[in-house]
PyMOL CGO cylinders between C-alpha atoms (Angstrom):
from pymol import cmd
from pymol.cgo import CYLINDER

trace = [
    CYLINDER, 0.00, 0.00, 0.00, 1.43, 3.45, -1.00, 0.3, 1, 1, 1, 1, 1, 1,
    CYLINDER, 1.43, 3.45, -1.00, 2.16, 5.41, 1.84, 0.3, 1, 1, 1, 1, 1, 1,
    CYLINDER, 2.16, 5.41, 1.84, 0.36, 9.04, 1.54, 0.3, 1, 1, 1, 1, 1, 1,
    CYLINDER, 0.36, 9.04, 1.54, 1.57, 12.15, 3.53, 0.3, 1, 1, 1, 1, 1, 1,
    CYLINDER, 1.57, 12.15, 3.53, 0.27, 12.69, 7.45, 0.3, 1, 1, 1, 1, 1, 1,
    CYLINDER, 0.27, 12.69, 7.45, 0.20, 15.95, 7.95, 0.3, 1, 1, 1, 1, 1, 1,
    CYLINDER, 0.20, 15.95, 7.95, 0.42, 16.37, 12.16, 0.3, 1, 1, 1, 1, 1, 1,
    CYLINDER, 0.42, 16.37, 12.16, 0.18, 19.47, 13.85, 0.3, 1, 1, 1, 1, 1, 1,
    CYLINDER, 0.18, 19.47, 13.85, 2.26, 20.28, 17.44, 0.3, 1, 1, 1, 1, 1, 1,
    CYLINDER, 2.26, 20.28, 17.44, 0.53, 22.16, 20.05, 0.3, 1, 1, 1, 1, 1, 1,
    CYLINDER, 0.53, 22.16, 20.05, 0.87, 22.75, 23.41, 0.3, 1, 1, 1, 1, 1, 1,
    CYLINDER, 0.87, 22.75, 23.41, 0.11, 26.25, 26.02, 0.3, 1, 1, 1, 1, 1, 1,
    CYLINDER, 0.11, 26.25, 26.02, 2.28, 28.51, 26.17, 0.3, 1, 1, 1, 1, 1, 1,
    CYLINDER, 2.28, 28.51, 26.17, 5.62, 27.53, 27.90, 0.3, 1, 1, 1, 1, 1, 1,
    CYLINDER, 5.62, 27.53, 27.90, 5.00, 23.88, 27.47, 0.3, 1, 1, 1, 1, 1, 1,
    CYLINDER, 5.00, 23.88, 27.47, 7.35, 22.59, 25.50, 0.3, 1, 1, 1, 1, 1, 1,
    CYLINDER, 7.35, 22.59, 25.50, 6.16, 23.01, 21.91, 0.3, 1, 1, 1, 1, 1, 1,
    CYLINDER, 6.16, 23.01, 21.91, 8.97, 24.35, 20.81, 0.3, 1, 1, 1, 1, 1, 1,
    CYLINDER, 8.97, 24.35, 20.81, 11.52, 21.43, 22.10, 0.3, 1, 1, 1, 1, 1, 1,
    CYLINDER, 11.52, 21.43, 22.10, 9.70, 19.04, 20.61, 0.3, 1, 1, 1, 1, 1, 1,
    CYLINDER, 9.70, 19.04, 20.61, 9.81, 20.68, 17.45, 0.3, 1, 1, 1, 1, 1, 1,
    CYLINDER, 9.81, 20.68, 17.45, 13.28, 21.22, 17.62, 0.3, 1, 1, 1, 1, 1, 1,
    CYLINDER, 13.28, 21.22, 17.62, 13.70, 17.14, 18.28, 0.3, 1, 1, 1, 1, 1, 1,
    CYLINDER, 13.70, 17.14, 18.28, 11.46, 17.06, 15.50, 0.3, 1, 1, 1, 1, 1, 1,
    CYLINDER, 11.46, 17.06, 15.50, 14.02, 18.66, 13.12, 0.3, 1, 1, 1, 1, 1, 1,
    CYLINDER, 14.02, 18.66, 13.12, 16.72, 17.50, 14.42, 0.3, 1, 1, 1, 1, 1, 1,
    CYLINDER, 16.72, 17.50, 14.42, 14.93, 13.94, 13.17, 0.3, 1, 1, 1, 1, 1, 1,
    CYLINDER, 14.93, 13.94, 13.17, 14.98, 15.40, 9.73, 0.3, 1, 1, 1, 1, 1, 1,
    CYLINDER, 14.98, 15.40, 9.73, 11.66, 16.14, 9.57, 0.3, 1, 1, 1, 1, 1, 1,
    CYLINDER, 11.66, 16.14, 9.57, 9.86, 18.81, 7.89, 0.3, 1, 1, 1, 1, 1, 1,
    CYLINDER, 9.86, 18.81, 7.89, 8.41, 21.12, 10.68, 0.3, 1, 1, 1, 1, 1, 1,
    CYLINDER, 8.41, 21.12, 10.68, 5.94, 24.07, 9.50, 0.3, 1, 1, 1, 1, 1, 1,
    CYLINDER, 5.94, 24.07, 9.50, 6.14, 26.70, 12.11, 0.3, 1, 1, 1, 1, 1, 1,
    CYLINDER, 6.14, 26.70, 12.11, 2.79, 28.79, 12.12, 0.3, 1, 1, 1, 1, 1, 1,
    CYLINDER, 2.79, 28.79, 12.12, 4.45, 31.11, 14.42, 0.3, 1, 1, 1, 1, 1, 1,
    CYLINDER, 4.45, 31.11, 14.42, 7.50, 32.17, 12.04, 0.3, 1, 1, 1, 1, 1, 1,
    CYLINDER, 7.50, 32.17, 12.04, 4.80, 32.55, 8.73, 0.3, 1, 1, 1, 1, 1, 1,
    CYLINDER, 4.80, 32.55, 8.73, 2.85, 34.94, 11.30, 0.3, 1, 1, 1, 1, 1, 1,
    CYLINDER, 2.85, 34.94, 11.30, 5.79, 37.03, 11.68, 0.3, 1, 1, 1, 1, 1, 1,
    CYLINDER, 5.79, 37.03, 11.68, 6.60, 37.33, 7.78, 0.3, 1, 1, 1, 1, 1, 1,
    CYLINDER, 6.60, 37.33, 7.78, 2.76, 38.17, 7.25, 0.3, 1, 1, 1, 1, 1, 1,
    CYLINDER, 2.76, 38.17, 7.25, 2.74, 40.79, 10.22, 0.3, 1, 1, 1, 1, 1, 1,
    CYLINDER, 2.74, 40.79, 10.22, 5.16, 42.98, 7.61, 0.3, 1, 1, 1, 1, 1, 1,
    CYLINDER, 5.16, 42.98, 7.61, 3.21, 42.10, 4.63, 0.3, 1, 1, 1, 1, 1, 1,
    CYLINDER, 3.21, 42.10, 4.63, 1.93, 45.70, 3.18, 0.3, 1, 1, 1, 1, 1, 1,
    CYLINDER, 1.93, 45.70, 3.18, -1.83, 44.42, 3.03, 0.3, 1, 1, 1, 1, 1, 1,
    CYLINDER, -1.83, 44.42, 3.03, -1.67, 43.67, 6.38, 0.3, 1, 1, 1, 1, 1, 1,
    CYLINDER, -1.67, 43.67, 6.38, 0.41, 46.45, 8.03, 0.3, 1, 1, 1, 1, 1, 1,
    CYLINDER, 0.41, 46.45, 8.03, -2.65, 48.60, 6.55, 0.3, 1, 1, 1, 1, 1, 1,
    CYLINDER, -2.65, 48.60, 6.55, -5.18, 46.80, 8.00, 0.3, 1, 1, 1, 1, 1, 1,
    CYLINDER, -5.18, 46.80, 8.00, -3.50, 47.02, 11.31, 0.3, 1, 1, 1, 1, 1, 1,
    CYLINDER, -3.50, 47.02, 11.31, -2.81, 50.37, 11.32, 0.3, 1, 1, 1, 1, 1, 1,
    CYLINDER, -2.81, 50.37, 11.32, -6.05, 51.20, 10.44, 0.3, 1, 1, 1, 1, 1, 1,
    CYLINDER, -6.05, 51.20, 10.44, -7.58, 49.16, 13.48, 0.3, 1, 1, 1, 1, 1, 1,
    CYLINDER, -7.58, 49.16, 13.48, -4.50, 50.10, 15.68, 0.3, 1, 1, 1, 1, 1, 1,
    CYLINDER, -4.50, 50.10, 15.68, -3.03, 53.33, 14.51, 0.3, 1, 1, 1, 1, 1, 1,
    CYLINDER, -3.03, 53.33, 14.51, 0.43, 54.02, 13.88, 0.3, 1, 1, 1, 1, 1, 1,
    CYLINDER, 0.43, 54.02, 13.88, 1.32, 53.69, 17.65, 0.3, 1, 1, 1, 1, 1, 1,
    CYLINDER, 1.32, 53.69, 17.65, 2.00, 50.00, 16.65, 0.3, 1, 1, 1, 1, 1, 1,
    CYLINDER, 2.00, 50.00, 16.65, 5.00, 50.53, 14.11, 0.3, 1, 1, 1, 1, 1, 1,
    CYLINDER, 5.00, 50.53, 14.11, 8.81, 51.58, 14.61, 0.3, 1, 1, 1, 1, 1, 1,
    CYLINDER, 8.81, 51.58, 14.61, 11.48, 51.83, 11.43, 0.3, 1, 1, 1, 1, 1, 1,
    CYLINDER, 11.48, 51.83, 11.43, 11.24, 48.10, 10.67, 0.3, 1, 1, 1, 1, 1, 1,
    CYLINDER, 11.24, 48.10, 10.67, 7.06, 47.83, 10.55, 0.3, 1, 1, 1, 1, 1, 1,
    CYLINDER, 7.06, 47.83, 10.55, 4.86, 46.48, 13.31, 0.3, 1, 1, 1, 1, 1, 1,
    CYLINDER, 4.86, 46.48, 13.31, 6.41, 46.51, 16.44, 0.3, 1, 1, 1, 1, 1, 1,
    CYLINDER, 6.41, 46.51, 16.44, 5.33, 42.88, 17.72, 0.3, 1, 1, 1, 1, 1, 1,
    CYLINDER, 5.33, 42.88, 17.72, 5.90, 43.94, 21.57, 0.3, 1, 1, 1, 1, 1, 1,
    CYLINDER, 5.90, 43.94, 21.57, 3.44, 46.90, 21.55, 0.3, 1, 1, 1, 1, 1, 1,
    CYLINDER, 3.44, 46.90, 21.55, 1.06, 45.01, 19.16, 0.3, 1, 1, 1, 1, 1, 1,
    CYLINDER, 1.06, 45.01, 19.16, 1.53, 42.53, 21.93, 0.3, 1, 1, 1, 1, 1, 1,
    CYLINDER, 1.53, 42.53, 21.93, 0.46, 44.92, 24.54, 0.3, 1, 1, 1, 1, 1, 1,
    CYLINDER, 0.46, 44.92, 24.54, -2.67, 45.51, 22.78, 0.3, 1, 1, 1, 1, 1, 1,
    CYLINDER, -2.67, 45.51, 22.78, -4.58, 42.37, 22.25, 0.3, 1, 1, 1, 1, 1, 1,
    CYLINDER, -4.58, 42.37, 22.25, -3.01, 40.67, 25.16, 0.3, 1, 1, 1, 1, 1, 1,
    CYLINDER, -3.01, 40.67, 25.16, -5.73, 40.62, 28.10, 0.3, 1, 1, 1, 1, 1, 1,
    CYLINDER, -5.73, 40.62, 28.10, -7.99, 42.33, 25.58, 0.3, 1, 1, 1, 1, 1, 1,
    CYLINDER, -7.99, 42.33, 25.58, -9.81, 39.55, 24.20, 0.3, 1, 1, 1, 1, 1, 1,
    CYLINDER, -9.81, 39.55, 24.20, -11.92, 41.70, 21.49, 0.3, 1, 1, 1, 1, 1, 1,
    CYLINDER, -11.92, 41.70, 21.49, -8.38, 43.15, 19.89, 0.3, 1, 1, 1, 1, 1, 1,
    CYLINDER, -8.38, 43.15, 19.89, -6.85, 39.89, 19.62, 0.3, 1, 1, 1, 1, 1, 1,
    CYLINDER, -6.85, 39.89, 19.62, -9.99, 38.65, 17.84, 0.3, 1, 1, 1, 1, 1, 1,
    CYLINDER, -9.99, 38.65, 17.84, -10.03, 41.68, 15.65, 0.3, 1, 1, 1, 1, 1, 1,
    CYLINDER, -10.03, 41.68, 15.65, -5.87, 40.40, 15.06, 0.3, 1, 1, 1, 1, 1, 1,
    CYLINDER, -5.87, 40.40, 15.06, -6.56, 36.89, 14.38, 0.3, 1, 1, 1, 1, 1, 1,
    CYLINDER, -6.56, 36.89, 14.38, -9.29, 38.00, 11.73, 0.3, 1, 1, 1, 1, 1, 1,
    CYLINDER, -9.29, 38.00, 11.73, -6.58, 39.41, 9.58, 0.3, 1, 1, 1, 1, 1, 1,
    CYLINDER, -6.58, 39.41, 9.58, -4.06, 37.32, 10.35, 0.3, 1, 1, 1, 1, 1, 1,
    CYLINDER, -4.06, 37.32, 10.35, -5.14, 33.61, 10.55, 0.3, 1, 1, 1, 1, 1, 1,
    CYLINDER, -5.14, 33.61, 10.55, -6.74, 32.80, 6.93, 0.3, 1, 1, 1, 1, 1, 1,
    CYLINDER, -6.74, 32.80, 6.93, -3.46, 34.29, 5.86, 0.3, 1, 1, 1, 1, 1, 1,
    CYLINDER, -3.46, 34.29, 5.86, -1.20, 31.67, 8.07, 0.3, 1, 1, 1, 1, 1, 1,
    CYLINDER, -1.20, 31.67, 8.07, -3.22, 29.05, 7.03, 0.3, 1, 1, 1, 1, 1, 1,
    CYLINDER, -3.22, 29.05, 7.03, -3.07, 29.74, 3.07, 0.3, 1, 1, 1, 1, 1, 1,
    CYLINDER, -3.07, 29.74, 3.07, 0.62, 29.57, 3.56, 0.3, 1, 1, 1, 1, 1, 1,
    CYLINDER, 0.62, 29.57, 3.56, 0.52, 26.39, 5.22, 0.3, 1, 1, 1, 1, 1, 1,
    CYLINDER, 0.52, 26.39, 5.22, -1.63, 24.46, 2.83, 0.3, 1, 1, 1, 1, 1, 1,
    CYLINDER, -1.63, 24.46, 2.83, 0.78, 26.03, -0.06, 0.3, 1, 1, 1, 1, 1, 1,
    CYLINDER, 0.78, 26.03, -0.06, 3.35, 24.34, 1.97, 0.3, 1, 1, 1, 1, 1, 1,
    CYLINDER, 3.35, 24.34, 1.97, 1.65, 20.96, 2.49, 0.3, 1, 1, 1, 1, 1, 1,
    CYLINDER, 1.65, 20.96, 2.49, 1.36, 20.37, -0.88, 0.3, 1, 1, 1, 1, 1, 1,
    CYLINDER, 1.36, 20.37, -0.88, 4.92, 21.69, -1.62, 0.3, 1, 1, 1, 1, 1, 1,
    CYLINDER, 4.92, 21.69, -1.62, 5.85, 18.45, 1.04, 0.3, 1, 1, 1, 1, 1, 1,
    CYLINDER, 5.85, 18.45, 1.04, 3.15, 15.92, -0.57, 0.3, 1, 1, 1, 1, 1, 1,
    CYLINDER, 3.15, 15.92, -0.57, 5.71, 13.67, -0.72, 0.3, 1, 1, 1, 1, 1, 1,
    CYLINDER, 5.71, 13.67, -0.72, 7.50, 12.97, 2.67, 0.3, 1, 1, 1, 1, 1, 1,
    CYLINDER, 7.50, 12.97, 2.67, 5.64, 10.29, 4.79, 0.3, 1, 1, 1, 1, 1, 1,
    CYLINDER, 5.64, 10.29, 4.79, 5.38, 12.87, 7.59, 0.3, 1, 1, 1, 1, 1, 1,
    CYLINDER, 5.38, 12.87, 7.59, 4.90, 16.19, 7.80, 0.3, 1, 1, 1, 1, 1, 1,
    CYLINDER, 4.90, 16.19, 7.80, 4.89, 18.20, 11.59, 0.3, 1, 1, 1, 1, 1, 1,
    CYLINDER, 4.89, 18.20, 11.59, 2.70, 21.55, 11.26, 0.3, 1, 1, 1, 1, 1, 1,
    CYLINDER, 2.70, 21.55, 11.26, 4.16, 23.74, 14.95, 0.3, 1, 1, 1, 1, 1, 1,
    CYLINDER, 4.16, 23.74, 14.95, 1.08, 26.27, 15.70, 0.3, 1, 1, 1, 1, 1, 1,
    CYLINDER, 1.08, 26.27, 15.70, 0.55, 27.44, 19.17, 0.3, 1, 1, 1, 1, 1, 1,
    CYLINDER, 0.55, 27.44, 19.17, -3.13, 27.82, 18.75, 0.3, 1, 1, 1, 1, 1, 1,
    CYLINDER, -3.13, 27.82, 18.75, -4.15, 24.42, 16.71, 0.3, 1, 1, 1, 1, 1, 1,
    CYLINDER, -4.15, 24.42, 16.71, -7.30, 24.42, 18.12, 0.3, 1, 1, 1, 1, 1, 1,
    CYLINDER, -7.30, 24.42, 18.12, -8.19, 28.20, 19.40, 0.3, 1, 1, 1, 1, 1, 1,
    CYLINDER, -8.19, 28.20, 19.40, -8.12, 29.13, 15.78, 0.3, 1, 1, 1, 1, 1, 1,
    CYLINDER, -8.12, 29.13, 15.78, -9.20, 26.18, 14.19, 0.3, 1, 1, 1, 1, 1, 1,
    CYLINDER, -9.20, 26.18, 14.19, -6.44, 25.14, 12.48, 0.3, 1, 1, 1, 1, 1, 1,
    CYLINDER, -6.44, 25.14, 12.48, -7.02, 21.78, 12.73, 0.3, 1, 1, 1, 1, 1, 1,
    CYLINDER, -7.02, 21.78, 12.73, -8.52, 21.35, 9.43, 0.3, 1, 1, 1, 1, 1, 1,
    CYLINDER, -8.52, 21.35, 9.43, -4.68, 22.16, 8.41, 0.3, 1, 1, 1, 1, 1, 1,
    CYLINDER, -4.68, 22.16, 8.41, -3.88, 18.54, 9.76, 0.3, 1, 1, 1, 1, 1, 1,
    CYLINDER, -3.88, 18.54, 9.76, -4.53, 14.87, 10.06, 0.3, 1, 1, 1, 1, 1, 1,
    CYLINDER, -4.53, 14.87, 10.06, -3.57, 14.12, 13.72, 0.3, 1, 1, 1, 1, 1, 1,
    CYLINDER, -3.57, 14.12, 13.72, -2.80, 15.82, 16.64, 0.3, 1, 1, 1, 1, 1, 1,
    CYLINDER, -2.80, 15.82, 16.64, -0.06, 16.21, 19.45, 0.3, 1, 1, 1, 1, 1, 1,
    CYLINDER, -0.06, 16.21, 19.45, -0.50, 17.94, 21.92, 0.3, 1, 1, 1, 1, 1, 1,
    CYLINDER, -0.50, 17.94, 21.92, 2.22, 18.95, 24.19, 0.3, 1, 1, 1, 1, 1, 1,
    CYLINDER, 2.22, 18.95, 24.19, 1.46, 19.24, 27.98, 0.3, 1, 1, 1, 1, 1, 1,
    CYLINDER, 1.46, 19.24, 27.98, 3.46, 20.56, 31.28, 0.3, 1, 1, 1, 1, 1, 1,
    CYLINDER, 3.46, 20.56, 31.28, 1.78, 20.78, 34.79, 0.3, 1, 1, 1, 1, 1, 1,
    CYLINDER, 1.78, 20.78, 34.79, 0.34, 24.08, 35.89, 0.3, 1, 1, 1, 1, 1, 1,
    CYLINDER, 0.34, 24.08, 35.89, 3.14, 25.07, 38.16, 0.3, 1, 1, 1, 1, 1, 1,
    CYLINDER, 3.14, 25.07, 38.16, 5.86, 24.22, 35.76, 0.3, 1, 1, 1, 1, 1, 1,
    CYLINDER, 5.86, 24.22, 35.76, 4.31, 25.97, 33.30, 0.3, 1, 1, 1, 1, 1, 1,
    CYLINDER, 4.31, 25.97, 33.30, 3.97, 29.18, 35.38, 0.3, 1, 1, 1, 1, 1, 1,
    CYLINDER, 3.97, 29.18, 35.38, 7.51, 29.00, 36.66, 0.3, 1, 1, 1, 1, 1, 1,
    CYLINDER, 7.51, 29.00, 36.66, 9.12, 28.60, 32.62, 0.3, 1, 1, 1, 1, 1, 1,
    CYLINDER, 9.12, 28.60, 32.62, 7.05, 31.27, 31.31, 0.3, 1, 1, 1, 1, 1, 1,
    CYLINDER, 7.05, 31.27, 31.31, 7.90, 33.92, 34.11, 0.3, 1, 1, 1, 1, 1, 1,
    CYLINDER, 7.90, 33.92, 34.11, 11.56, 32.54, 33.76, 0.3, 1, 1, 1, 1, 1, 1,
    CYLINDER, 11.56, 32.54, 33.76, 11.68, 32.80, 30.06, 0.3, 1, 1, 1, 1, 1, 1,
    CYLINDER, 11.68, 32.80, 30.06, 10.02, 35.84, 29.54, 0.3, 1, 1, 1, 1, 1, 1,
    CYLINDER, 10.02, 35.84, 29.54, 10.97, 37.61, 32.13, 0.3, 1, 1, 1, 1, 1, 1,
    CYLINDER, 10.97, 37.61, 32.13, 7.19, 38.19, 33.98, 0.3, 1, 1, 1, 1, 1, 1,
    CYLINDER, 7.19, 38.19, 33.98, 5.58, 39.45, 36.40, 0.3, 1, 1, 1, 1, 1, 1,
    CYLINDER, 5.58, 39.45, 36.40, 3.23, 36.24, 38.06, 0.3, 1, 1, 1, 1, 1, 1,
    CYLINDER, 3.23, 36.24, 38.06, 0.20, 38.29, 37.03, 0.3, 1, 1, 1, 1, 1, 1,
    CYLINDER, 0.20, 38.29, 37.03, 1.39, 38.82, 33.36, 0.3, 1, 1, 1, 1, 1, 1,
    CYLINDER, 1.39, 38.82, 33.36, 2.23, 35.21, 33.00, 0.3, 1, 1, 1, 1, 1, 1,
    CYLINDER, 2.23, 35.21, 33.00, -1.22, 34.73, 34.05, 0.3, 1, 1, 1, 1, 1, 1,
    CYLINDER, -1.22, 34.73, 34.05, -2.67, 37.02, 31.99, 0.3, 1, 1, 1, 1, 1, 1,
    CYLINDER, -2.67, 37.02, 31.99, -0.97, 34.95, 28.70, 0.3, 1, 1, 1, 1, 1, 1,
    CYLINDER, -0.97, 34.95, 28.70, -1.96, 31.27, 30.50, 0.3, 1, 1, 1, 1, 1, 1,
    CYLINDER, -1.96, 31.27, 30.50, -5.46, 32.40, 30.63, 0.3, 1, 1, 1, 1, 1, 1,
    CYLINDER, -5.46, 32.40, 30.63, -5.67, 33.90, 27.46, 0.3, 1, 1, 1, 1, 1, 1,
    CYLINDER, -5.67, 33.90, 27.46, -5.41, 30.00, 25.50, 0.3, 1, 1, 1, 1, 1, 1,
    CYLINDER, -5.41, 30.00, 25.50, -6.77, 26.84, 26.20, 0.3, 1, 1, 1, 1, 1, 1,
    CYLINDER, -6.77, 26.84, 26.20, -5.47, 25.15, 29.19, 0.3, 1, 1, 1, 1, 1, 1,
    CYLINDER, -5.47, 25.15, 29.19, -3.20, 22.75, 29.15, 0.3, 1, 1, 1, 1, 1, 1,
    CYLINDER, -3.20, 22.75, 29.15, -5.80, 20.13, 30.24, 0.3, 1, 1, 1, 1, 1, 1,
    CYLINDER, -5.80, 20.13, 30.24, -8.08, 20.95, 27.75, 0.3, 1, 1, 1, 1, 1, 1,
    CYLINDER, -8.08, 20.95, 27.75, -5.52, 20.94, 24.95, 0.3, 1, 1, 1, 1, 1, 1,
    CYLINDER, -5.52, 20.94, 24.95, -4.82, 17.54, 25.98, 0.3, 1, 1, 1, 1, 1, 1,
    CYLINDER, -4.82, 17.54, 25.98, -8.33, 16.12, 25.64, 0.3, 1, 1, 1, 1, 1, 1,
    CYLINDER, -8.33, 16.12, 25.64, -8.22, 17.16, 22.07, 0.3, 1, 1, 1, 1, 1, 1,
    CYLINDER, -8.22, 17.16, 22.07, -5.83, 15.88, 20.86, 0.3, 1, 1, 1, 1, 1, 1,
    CYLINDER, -5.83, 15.88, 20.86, -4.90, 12.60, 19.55, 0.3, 1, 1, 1, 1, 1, 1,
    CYLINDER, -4.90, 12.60, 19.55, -1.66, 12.32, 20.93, 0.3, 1, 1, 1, 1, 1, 1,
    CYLINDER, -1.66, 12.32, 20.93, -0.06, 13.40, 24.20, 0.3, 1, 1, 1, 1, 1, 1,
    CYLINDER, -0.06, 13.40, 24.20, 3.21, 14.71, 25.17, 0.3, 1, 1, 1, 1, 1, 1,
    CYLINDER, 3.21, 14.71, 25.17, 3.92, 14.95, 28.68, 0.3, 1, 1, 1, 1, 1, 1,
    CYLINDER, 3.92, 14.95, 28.68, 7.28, 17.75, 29.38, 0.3, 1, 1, 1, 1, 1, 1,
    CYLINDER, 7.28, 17.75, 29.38, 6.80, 17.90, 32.76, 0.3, 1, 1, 1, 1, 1, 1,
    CYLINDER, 6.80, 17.90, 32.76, 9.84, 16.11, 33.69, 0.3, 1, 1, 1, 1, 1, 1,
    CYLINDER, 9.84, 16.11, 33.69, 13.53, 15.93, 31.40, 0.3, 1, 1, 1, 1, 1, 1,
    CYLINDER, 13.53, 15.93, 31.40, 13.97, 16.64, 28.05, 0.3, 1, 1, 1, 1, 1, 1,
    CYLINDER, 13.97, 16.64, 28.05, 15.28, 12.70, 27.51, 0.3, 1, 1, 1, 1, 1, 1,
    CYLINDER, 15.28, 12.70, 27.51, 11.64, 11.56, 28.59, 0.3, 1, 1, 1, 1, 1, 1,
    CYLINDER, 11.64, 11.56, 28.59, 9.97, 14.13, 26.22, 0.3, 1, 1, 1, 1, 1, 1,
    CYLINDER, 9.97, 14.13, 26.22, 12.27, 12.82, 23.22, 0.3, 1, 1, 1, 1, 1, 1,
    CYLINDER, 12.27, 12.82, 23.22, 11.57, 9.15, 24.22, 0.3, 1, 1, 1, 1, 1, 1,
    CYLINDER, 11.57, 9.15, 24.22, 7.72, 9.55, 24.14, 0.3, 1, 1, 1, 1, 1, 1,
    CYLINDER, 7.72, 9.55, 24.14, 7.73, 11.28, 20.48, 0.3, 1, 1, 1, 1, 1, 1,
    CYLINDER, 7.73, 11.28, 20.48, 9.79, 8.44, 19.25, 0.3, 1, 1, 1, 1, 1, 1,
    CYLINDER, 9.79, 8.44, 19.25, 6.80, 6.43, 20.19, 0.3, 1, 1, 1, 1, 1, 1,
    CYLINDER, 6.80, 6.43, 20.19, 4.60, 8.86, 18.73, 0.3, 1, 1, 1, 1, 1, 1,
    CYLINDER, 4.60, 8.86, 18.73, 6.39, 8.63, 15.36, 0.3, 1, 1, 1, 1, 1, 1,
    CYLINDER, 6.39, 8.63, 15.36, 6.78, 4.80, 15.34, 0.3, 1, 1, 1, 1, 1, 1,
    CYLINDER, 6.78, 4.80, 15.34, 2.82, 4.64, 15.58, 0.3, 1, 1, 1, 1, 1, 1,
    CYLINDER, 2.82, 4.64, 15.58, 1.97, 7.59, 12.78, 0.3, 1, 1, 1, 1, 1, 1,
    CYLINDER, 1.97, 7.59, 12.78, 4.34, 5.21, 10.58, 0.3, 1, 1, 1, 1, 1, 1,
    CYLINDER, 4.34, 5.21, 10.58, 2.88, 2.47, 11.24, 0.3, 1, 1, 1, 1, 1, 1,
    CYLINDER, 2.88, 2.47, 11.24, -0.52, 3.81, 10.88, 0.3, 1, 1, 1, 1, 1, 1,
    CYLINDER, -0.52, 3.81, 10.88, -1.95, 2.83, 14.02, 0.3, 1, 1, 1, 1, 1, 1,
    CYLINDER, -1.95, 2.83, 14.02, -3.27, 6.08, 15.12, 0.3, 1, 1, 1, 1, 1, 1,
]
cmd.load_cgo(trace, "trace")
């Protein structure tokens, strides 16, 4: 039987881990599509910079185009500006992620990294599912750590996705990073093994 392409997106909250696993991903030789880096590109695209501006004003650009930090500031906590975002953004990411797909039609696996798989409904992008999951306190103490937060800020960007929990009931696989990075790696080999296979 000819194998066709799975297409498998990588999701996790915020400070969970997504990002290591796509790394190991990579470092695998795999194709990895990161939603996240196409967002950026697209934030500078003229068509959009308009639109933002127009919905933002020009308090949200510096010499190189939109400033990501104090578009950040805008929609984060404010639930009705990051919808108003994610309306101009999103049908762009995911244009450029089918284009991409196809582009890849012929590997037996292809990994699609986007933060918010599900929030955004990008899970008509992809086949299955894994979703990448930390314990609540771990994931408070990375983010703060990482980003440099205040508790409450780090808060603020927890509550303002799915929870980790929640993530995990939806998706078809699980990932947990709450321990070393040696366990994480061990349970995607699994993971892979079965999407080969085609038991999932």
């Amino acid at each position: 039987m000819e194998m066709i392409c799975l297409n498998v997106g990588v999701t996790g909250s915020i400070a969970c881990g997504k990002s290591a696993v796509s790394n190991y991903l990579k470092k695998l030789g795999y194709i990895v599509i990161d939603a996240d880096k196409i967002g950026h590109e697209m934030l500078n695209s003229k068509d959009v910079v308009e639109k933002l501006v127009k919905i933002f004003g020009e308090q949200i650009l510096d010499t190189h185009g939109v400033n990501r930090l104090k578009l950040g500031s805008l929609v984060f906590g404010n639930s009705k500006n990051l919808e108003k975002l994610n309306e101009i953004i999103h049908p762009k990411i995911k244009n450029e992620i089918r284009k991409i797909e196809k582009k890849y039609f012929k590997e037996k696996l292809v990994f699609v990294d986007v933060a918010l798989l599900f929030e955004a409904k990008f899970s008509d992008l992809v086949d299955k599912t894994i979703v990448v999951y930390c314990d609540e306190k771990t994931q408070l103490e990375r983010l703060m750590k990482r980003n440099n937060l205040t508790k409450q800020n780090a808060l603020r960007r927890i509550s303002s996705q799915l929870s980790s929990k929640e993530k995990a009931k939806l998706g078809d696989y699980v990932v947990n990073n709450s321990n070393s990075l040696e366990f994480t790696y061990k349970q995607v080999d699994n993971i892979i093994e079965e999407l080969l296979k085609g038991d999932g």
